[in-house]
FITIDREN-664542 format. One record per residue (C-alpha): residue number from 1; residue in three letters; x, y, z. Coordinates in steps of 0.25 Angstrom, whole numbers, plus 5000, padded with zeros to 4 digits. Layout:
R  resi  resn     X     Y     Z
R   NUM   ala     X     Y     Z
...
This chain:
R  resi  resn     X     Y     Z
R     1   unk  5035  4992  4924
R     2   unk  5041  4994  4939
R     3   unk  5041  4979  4939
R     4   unk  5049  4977  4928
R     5   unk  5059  4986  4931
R     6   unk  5062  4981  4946
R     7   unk  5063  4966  4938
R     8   unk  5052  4962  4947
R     9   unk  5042  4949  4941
R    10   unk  5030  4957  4936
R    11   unk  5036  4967  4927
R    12   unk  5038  4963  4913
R    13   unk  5051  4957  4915
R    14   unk  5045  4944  4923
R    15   unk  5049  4930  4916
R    16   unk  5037  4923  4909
R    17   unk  5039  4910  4914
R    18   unk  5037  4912  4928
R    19   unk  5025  4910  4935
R    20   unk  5027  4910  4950
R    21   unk  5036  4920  4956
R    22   unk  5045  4918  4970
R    23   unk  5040  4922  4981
R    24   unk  5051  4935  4981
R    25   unk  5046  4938  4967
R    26   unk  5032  4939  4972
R    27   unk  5036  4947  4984
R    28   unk  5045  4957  4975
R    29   unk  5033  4958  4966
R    30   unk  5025  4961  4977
R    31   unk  5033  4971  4983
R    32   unk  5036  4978  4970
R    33   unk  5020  4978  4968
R    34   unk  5018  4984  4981
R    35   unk  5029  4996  4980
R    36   unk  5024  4999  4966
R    37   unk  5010  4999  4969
R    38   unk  5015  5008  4980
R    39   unk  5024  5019  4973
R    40   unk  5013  5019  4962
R    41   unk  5003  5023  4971
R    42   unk  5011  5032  4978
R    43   unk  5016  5040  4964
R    44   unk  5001  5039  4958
R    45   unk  4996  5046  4971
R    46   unk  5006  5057  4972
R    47   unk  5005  5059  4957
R    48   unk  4990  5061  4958
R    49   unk  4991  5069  4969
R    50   unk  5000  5079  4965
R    51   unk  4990  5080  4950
R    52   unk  4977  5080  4957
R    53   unk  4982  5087  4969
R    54   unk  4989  5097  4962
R    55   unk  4976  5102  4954
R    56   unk  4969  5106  4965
């Protein structure tokens, strides 16, 4: 996933014997959750738009 990639905790590379994170961890995770949440929606709506909007 897009977590993976950026090395962010939450993708599949995260260290199993680890259960609390640092507070900067959280706060990247949070941010990277946000902005990907974010571009999705974004490419999901235009996406959508151009198929349905382009039909009629």
């Amino acid at each position: 996933g897009i977590l993976g990639k950026l090395g962010l905790p939450g993708g599949q590379a995260a260290p199993k014997g680890r259960t609390r994170e640092s507070p900067m961890e959280a706060a990247a995770k949070s941010a990277a959750r946000a902005i990907g949440s974010e571009v999705g929606r974004r490419i999901i709506r235009g996406v959508l738009g151009s198929i349905l909007g382009g039909r009629r």
